[in-house]
C-alpha positions in Angstrom: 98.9 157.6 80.2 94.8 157.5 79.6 93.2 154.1 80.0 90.3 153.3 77.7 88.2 150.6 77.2 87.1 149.6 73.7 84.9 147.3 71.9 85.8 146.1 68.3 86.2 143.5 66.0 88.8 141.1 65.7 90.6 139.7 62.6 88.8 136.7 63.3 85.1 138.1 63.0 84.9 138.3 66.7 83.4 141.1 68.9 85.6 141.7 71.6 86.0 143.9 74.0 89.0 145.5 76.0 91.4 147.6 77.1 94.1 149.7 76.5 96.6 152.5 77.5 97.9 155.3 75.3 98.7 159.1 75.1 95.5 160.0 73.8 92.2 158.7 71.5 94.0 158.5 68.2 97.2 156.3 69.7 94.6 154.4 71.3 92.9 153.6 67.8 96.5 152.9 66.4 97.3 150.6 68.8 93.9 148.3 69.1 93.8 148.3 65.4 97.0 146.2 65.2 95.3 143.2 66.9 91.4 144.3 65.3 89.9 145.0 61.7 87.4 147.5 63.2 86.8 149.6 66.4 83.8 150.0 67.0 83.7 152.1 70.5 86.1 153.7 72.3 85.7 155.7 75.5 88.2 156.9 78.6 88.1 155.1 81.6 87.6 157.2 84.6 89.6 156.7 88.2 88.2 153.4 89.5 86.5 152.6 86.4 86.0 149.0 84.7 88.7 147.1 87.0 87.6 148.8 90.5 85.6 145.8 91.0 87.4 142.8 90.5 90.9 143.8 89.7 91.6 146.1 92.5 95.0 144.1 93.8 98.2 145.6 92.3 100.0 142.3 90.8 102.2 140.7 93.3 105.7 141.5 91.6 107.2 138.6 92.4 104.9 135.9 91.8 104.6 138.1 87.8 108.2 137.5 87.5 108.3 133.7 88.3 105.5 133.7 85.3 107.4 135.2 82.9 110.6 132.5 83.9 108.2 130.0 83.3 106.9 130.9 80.2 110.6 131.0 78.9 111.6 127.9 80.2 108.5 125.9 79.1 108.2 127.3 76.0 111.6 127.0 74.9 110.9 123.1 76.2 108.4 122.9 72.8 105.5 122.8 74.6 102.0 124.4 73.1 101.3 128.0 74.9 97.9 126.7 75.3 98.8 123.6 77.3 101.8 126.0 78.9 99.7 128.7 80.2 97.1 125.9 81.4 100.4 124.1 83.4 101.5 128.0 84.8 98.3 128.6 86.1 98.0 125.0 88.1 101.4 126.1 89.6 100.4 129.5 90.4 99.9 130.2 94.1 98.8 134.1 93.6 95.3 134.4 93.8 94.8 136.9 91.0 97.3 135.9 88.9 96.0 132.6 88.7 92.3 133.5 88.0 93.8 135.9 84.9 96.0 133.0 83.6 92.8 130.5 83.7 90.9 133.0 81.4 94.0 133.5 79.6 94.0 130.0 78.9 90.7 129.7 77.7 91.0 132.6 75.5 94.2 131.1 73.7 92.5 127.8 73.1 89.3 129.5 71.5 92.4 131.0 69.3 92.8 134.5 71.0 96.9 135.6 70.5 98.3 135.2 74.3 99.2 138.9 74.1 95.8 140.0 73.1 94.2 137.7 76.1 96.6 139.2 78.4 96.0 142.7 77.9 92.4 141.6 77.5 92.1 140.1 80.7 94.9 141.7 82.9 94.1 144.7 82.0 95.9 148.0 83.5 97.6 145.6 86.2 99.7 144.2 82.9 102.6 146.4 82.5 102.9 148.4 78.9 106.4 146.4 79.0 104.6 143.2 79.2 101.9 143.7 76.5 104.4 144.6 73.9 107.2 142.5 74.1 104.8 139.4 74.0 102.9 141.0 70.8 106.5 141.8 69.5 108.0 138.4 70.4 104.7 136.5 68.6 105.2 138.3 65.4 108.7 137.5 65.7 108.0 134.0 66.4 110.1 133.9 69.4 108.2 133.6 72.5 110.3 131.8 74.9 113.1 134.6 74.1 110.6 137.6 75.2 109.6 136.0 77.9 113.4 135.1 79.1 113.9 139.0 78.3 110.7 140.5 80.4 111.8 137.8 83.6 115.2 139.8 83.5 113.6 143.1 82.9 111.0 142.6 85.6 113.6 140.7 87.9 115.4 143.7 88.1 112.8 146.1 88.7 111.9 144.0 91.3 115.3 143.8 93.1 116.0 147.5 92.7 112.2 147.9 94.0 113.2 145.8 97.0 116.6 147.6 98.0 115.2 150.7 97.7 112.6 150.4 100.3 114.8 148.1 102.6 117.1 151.3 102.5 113.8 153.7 103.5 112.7 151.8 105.9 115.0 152.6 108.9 114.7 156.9 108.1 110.9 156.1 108.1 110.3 154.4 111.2 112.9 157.3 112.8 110.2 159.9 111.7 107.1 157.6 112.8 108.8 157.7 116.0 109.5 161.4 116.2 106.1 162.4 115.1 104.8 160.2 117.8 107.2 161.1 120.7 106.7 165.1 119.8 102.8 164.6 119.9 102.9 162.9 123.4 105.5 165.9 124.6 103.3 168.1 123.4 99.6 167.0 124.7 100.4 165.1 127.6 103.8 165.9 129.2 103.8 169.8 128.5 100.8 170.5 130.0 101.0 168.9 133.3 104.5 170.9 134.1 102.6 173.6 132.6 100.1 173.4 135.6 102.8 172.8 137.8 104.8 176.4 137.1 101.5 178.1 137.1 100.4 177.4 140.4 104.1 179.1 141.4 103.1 182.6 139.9 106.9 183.4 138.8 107.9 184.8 135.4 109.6 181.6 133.3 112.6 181.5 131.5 112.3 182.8 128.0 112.7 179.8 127.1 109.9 177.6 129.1 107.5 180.6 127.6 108.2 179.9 124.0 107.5 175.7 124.7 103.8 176.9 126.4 102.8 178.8 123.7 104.1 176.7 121.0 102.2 173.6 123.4 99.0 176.0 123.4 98.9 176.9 119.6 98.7 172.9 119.3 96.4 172.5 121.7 94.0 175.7 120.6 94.3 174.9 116.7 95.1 171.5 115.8 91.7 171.4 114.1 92.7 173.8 111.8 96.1 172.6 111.3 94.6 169.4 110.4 92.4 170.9 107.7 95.5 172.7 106.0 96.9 169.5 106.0 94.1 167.8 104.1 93.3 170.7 102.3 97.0 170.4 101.2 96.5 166.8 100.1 93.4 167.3 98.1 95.0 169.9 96.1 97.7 167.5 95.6 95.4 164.7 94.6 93.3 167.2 92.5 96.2 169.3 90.3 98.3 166.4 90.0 95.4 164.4 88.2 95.7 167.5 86.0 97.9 167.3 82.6 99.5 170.6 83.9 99.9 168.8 87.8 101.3 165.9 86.5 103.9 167.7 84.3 104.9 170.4 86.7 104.8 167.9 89.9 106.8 165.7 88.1 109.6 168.4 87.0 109.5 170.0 90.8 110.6 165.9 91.2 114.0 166.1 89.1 114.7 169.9 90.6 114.4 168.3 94.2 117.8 168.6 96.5 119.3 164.7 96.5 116.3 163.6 95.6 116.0 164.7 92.0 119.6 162.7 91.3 117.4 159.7 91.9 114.5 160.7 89.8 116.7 161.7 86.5 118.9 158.3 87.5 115.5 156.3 87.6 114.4 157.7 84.3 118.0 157.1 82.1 117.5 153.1 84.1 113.7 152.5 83.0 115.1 154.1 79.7 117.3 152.0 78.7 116.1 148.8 80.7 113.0 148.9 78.7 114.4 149.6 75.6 117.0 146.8 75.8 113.9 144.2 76.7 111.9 145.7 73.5 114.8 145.8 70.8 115.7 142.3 72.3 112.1 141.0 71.2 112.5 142.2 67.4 110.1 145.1 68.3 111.1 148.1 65.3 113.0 151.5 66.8 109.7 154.0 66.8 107.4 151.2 68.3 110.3 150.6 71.2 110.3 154.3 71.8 106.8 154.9 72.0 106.6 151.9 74.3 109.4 152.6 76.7 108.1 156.1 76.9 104.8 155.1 78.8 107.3 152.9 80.9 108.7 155.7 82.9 106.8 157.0 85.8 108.5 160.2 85.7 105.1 161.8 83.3 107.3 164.6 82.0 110.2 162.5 81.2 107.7 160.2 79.7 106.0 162.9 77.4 109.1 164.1 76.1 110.2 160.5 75.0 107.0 160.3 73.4 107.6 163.1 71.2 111.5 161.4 70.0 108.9 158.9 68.4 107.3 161.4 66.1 110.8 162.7 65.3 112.0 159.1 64.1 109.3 158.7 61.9 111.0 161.5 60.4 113.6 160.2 59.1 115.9 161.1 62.1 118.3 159.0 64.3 117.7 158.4 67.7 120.4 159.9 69.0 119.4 163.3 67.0 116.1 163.2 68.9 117.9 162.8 72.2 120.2 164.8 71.9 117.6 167.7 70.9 115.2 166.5 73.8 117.8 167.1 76.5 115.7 165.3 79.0 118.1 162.2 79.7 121.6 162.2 80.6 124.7 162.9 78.6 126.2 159.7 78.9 122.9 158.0 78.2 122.6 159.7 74.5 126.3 159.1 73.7 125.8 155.5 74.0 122.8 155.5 72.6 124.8 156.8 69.8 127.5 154.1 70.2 125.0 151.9 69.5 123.8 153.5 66.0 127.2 153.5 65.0 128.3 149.8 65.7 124.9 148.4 65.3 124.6 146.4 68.6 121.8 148.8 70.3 120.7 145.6 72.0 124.0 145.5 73.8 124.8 148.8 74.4 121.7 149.5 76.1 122.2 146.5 78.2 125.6 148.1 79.3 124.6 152.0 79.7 121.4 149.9 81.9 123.8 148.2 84.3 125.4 151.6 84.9 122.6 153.6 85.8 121.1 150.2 87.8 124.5 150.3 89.8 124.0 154.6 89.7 120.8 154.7 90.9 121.5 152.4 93.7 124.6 154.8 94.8 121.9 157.5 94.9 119.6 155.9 97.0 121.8 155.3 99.4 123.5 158.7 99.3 120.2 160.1 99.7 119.5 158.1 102.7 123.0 158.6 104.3 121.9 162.2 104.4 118.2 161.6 105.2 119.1 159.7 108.6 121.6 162.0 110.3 119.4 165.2 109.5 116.4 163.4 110.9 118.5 162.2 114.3 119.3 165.8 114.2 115.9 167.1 113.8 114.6 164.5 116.6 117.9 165.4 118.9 117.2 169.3 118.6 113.4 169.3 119.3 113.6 166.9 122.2 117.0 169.3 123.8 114.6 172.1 123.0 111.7 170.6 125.2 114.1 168.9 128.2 115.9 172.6 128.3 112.6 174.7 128.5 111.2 171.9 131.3 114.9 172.3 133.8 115.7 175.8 133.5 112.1 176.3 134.7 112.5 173.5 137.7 116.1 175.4 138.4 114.7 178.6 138.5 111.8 177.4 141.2 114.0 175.7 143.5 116.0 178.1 143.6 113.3 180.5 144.4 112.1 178.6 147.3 
């Protein structure tokens, strides 16, 4: 997804300006031009553009998904969104949040839509999700229902989110640990028994030889290793800012061993998680789609559910356009064509999300089930390696002497 920043003016007569996020200049157009008469400038915003300033904080995920509760509850209490958005923001603890909600409110009583102030003001931290079921749910006239829909959404996110990094965090701090434990084997404890065999003049064990050299190649050309390294990062960060990185990093993601289960899981969960929240709002088919497609992180999973779009404004069914994408899974489609059939999309989405929610959390945990044990391994093996190399060496001298 490009960001651009736009100036135009509103249906009101005003001159505003903001920002918005879409597959290229002519989606951006579409899309500001359903809030605004006329757009007057448009332009891409670079890496660390317009929000680099002021907006650097990512959202705090939980203190966004308490807001959208709120919303729901208070709205569907009958109160005003201007006086409701002025009462959320009082409440609000998170810095940030609460300094976009104040400007929010401000906007909405100068007669700004909520959605408009929100994307206005918020900016890229608002996610796509966000932005559109609110615009959906005020032409719908059902606020407090989108609301209740995008604090389940992001609830869930948030959760899965949570328990997937609870369940990294143990094969992570293994590694840390290795990393750090090889390093001081390698510069500090090799090299003093090192010194020690020398001063004997004997020929080593095979063995000893091989953990000297490999100690001396560190020790000779760790510069150098470390420039591959960042050279290896900055192509990294360079190609994959590239439309043909992004696309071929991200399919590289779903060919991964273990790992690309979770990536195609992920996508078939933000799939129908986000289109279950947007059809829930009153938001049409093609406008879900196109939404829900800059919802997924995976970009080339995301570009190819852009293109079902097209192919619905064609007069085909959704289920058509998956099934000739190919990109999502099997049982995903089929349901998706369930729900054509019976007319209850809403629901059927809601069920095909709980199974890949409860899916992808089987993955994850697979994947770390295998991640810990080969990384014990790993740790167990280079640390034998090192122990062996030092003994046979002291064996063989005292048995010299």
């Amino acid at each position: 997804m490009i960001t651009y920043k736009y100036t135009a003016i509103s249906r009101g007569g005003q001159r505003i300006n903001g920002v918005v996020e879409a597959f290229d200049q002519m989606d951006a157009v579409d899309r500001i031009k359903k809030e605004c008469d006329i757009v007057l400038k448009i332009a891409e915003v670079k890496e660390g553009g317009i929000f680099s300033k002021d907006l650097d904080t990512k959202l705090n995920a939980k203190a966004f998904t308490m807001m959208c509760s709120q919303f729901a509850i208070i709205l569907g209490a009958g109160i005003p969104v201007g006086r409701t958005v002025h009462l959320i923001a009082d409440k609000t603890t998170d810095k940030l949040l609460h300094k976009i909600l104040v400007q929010v409110a401000d906007d909405v009583e100068g007669g700004r839509s909520l959605s408009a102030s929100f994307e206005d003001r918020g900016g890229k931290l608002m996610p796509t999700t966000f932005i559109e079921t609110l615009r959906a749910g005020e032409a719908s006239g059902s606020m407090d229902r989108s609301f209740r829909s995008m604090y389940e959404h992001f609830d869930k996110q948030t959760k899965m989110r949570n328990k997937v990094r609870s369940a990294l965090a143990y094969p992570v701090f293994v590694l840390t640990i290795a990393v750090v434990v090889v390093i001081v084997l390698m510069a500090k404890v090799v090299p003093t028994f090192t010194e020690m065999f020398a001063e004997y003049g004997q020929e080593l064990p095979l063995i000893t030889r091989m953990l000297i050299a490999i100690s001396d190649f560190f020790a000779k050309y760790y510069l150098v290793m470390l420039a591959a390294i960042a050279a290896i990062i900055v192509f990294y960060k360079v190609y994959g800012n590239t439309e043909n990185g992004r696309l071929n990093f991200a399919k590289i993601q779903r060919e991964l061993p273990v790992l690309g289960n979770v990536s195609i899981l992920s996508s078939a969960s933000e799939f129908a998680n986000s289109m279950a929240a947007l059809l829930e709002s009153g938001m049409p088919m093609t406008r879900a789609v196109s939404i829900t497609a800059r919802t997924i992180e995976n970009y080339f999973v995301s570009q190819e559910v852009g293109k079902v779009a097209a192919r619905l404004e064609e007069g085909n069914s959704l289920v058509a356009c998956l099934r000739e994408c190919g990109i999502l899974p099997d049982i995903l489609t089929d349901m998706v064509g369930v729900g054509e059939e019976t007319g209850e999309m809403e629901k059927t989405l809601r069920t095909v999300a709980l199974y890949y929610d409860a899916e992808l959390e089987q993955a994850v945990a697979a994947a770390v089930a295998k991640l810990e044990p080969t990384l014990l391994i790993g740790l167990a093996v280079i640390a034998g390696f090192i122990v062996m190399a030092v003994y046979m060496a002291m064996f063989q001298l005292y048995g010299s002497m």
